[in-house]
MOPAC internal coordinates of N, CA, C and O (Angstrom, degrees):
PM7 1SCF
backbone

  N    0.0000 0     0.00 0     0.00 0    0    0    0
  C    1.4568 1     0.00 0     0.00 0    1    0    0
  C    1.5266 1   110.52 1     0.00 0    2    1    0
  O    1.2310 1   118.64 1   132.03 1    3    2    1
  N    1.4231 1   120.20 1   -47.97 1    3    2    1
  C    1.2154 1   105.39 1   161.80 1    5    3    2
  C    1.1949 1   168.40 1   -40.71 1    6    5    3
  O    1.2310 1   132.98 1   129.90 1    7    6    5
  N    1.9293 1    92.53 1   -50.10 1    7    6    5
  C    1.1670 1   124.14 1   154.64 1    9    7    6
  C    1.8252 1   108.84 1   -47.94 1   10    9    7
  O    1.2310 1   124.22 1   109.66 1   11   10    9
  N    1.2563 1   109.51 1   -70.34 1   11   10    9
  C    1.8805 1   113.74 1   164.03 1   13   11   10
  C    1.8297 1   108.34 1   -24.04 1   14   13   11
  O    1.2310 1   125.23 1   134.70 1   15   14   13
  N    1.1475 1   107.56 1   -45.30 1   15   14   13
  C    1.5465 1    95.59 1  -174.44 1   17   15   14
  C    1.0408 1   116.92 1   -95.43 1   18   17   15
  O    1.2310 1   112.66 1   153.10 1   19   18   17
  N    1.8261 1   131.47 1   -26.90 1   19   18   17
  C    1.5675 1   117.65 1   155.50 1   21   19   18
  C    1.2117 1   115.28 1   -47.21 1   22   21   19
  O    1.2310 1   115.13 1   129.21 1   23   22   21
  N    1.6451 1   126.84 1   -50.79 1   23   22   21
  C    1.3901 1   117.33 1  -170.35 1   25   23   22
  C    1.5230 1   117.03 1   -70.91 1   26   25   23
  O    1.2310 1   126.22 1   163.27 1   27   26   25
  N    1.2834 1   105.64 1   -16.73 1   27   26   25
  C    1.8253 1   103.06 1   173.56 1   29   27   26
  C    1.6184 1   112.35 1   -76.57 1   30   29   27
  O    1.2310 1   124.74 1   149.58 1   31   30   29
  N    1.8405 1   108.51 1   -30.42 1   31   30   29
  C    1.6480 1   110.31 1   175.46 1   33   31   30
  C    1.3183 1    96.37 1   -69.04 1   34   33   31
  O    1.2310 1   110.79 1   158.08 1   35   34   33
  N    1.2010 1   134.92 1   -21.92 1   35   34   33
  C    1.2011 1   118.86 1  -153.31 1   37   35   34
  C    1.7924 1   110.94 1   -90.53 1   38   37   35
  O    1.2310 1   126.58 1   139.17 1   39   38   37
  N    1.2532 1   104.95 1   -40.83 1   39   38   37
  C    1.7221 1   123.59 1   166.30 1   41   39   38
  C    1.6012 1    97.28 1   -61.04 1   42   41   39
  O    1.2310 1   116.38 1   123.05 1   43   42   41
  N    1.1049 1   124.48 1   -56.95 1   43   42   41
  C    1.5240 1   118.22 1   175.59 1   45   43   42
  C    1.2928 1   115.03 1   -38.65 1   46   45   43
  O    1.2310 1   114.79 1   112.55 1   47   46   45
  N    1.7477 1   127.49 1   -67.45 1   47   46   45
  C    0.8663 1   156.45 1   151.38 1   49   47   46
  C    2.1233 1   108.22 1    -1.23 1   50   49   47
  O    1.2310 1   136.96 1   117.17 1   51   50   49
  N    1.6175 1    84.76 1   -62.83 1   51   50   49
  C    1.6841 1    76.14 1  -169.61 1   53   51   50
  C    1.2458 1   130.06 1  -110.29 1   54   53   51
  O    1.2310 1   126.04 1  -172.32 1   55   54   53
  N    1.7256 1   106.00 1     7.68 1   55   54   53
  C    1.1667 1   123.96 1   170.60 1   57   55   54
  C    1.6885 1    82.61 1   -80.57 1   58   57   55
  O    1.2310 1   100.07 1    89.46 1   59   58   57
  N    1.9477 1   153.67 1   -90.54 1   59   58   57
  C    1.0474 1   114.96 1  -160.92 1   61   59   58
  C    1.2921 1   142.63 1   -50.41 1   62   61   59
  O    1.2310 1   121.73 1   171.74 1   63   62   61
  N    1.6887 1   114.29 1    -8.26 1   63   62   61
  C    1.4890 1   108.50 1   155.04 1   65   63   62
  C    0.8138 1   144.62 1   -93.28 1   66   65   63
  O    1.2310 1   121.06 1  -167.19 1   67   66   65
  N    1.8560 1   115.57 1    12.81 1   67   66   65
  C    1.0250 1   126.36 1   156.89 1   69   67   66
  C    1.6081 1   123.50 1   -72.06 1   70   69   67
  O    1.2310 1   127.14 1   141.83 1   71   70   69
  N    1.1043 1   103.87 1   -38.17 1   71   70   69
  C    1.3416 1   118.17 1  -173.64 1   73   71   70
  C    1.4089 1   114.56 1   -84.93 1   74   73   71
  O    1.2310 1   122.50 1   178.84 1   75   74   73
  N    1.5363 1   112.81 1    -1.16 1   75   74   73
  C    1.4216 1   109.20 1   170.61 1   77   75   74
  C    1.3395 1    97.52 1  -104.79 1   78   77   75
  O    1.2310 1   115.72 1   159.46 1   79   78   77
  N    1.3399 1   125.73 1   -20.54 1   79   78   77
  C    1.4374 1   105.36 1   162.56 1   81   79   78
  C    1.5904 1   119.10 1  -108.31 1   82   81   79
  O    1.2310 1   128.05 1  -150.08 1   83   82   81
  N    1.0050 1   102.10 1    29.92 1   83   82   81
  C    1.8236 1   102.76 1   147.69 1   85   83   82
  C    1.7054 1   104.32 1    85.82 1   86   85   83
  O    1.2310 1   126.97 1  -156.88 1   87   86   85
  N    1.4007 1   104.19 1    23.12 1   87   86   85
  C    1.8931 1   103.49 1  -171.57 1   89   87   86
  C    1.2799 1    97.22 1  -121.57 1   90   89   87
  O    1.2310 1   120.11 1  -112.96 1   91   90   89
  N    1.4310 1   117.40 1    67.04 1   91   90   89
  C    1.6520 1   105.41 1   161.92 1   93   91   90
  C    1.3458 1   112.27 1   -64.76 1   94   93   91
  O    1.2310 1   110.90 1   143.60 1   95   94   93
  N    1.1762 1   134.72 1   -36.40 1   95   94   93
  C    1.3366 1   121.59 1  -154.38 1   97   95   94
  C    1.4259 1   128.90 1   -69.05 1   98   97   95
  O    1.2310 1   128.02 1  -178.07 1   99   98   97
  N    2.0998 1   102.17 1     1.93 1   99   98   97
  C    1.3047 1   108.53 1  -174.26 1  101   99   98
  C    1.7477 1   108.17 1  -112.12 1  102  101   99
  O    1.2310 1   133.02 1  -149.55 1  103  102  101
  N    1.3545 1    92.45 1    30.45 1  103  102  101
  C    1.9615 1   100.03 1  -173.88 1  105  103  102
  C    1.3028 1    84.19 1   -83.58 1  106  105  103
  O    1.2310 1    98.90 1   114.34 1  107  106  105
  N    1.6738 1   155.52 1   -65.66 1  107  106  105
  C    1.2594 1   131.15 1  -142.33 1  109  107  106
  C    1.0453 1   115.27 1   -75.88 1  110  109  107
  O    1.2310 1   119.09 1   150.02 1  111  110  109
  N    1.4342 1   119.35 1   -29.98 1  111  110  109
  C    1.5092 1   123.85 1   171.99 1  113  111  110
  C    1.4503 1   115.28 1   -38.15 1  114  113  111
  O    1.2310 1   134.59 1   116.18 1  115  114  113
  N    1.9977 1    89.38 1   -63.82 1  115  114  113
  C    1.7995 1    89.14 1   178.93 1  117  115  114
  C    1.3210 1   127.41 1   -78.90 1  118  117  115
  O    1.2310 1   117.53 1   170.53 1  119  118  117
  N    1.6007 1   122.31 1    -9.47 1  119  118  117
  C    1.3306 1   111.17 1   178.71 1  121  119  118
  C    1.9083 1   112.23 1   -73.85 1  122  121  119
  O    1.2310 1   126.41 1   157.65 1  123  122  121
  N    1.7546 1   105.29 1   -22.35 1  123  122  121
  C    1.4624 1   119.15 1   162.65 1  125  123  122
  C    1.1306 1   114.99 1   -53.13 1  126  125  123
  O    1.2310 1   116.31 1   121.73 1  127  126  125
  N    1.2832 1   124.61 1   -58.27 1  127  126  125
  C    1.8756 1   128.10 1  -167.79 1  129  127  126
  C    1.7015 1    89.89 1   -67.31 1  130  129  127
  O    1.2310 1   113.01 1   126.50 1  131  130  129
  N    1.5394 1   130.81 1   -53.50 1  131  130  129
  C    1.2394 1   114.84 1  -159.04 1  133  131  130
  C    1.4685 1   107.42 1   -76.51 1  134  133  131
  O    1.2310 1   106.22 1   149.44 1  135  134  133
  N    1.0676 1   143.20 1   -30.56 1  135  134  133
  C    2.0030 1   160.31 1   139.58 1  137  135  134
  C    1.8532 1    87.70 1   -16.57 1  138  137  135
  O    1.2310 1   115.85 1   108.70 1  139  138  137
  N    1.2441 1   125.48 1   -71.30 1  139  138  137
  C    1.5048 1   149.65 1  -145.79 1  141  139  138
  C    1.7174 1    88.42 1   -64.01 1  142  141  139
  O    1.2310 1   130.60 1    96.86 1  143  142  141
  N    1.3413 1    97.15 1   -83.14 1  143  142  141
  C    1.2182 1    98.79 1   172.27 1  145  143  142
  C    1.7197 1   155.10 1   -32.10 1  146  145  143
  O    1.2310 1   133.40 1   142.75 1  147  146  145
  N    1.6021 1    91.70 1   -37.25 1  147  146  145
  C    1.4302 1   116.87 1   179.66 1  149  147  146
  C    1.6059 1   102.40 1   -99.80 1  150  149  147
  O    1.2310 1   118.91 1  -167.35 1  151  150  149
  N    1.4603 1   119.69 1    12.65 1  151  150  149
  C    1.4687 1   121.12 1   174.84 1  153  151  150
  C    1.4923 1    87.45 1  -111.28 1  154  153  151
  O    1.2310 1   113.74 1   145.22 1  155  154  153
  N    1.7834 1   129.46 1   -34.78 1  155  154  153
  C    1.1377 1   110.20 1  -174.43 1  157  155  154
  C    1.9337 1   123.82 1   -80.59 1  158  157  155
  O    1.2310 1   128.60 1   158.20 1  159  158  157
  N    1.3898 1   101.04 1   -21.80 1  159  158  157
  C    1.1240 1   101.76 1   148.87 1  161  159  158
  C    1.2165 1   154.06 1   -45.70 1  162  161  159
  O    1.2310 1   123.79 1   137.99 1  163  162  161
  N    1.5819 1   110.33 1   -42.01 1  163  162  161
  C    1.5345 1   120.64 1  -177.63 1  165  163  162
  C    1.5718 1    95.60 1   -86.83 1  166  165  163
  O    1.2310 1   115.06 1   134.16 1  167  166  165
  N    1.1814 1   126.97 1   -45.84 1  167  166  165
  C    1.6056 1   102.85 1   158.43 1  169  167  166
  C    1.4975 1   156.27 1   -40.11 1  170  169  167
  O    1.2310 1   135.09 1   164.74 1  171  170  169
  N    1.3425 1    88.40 1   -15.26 1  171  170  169
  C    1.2256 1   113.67 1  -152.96 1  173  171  170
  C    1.9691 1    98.30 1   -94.38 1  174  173  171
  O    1.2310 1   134.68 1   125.95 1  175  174  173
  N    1.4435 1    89.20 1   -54.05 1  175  174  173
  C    1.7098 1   113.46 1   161.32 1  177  175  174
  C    1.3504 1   130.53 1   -57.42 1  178  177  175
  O    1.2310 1   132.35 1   139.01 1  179  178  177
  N    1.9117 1    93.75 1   -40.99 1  179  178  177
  C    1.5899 1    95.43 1   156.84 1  181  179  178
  C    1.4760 1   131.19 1   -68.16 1  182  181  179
  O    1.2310 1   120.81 1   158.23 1  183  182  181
  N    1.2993 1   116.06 1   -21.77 1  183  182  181
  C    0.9717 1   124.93 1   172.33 1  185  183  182
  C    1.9634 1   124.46 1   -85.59 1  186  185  183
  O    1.2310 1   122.02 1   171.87 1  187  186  185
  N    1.3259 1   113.75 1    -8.13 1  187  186  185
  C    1.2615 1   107.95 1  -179.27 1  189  187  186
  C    2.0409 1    82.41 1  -108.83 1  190  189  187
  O    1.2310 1   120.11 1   150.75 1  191  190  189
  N    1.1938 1   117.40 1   -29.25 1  191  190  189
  C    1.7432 1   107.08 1   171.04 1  193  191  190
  C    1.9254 1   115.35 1   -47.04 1  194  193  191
  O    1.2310 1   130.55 1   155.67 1  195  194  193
  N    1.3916 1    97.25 1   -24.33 1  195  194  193
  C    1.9860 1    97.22 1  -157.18 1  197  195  194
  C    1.8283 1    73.44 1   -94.14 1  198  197  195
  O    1.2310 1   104.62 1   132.00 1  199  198  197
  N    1.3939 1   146.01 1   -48.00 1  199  198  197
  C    1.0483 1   151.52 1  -149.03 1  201  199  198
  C    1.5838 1    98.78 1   -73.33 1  202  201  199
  O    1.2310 1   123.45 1   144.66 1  203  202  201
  N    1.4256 1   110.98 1   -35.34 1  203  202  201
  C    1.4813 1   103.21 1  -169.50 1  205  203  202
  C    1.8173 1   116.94 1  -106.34 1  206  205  203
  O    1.2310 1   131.46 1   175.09 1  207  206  205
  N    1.8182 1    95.48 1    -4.91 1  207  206  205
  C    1.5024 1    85.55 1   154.53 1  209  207  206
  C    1.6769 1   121.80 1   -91.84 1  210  209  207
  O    1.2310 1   130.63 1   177.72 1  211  210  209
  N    1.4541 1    97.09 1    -2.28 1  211  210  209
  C    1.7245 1    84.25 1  -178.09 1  213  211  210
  C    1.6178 1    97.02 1   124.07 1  214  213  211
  O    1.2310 1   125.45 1   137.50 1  215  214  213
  N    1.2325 1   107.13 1   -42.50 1  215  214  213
  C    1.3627 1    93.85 1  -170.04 1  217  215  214
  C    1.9086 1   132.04 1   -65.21 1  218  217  215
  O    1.2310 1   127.97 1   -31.17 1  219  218  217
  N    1.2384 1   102.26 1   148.83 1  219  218  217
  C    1.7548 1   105.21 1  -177.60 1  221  219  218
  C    1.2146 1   122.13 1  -107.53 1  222  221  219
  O    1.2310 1   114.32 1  -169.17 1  223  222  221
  N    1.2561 1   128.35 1    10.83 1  223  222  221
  C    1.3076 1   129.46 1   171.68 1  225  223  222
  C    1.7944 1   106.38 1   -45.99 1  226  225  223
  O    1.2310 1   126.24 1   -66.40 1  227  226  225
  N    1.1034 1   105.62 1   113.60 1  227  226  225
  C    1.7465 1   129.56 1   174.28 1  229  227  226
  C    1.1495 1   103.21 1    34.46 1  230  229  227
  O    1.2310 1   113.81 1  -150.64 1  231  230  229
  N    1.6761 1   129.31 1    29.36 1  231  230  229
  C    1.6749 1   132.59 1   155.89 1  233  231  230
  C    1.3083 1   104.51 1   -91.68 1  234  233  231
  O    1.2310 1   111.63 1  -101.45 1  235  234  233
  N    1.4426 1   133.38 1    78.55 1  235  234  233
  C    1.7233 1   110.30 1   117.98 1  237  235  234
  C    0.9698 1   120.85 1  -164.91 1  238  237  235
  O    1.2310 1   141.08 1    -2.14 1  239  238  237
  N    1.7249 1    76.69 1   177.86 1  239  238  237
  C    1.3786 1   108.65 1  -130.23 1  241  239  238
  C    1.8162 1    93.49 1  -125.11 1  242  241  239
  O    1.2310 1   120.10 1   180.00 1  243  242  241

């Protein structure tokens, strides 16, 4: 949950400094990488969650 809310301050964060310095045109990029990212995460978690109950569905490793 945390992690979820640094990366949302953090998109918050640079979309208003983008716009105080006059660079909208690089918000979709970053709202993509931070979207990208926070999809590669929950996989990532989902995947050590199925690992740490035991389960093997298409884990191994």
């Amino acid at each position: 949950m945390l992690t979820g809310v640094a990366a949302l301050a953090g998109l918050v964060a640079w979309i208003m400094i983008s716009k105080g310095a006059g660079i909208e045109s690089v918000n979709g990029v970053l709202q993509r990488t931070f979207v990208g990212l926070i999809l590669l995460w929950i996989g990532v978690m989902g995947i050590k969650l199925l690992k740490a109950i035991g389960t093997s569905i298409l884990i191994k490793y």
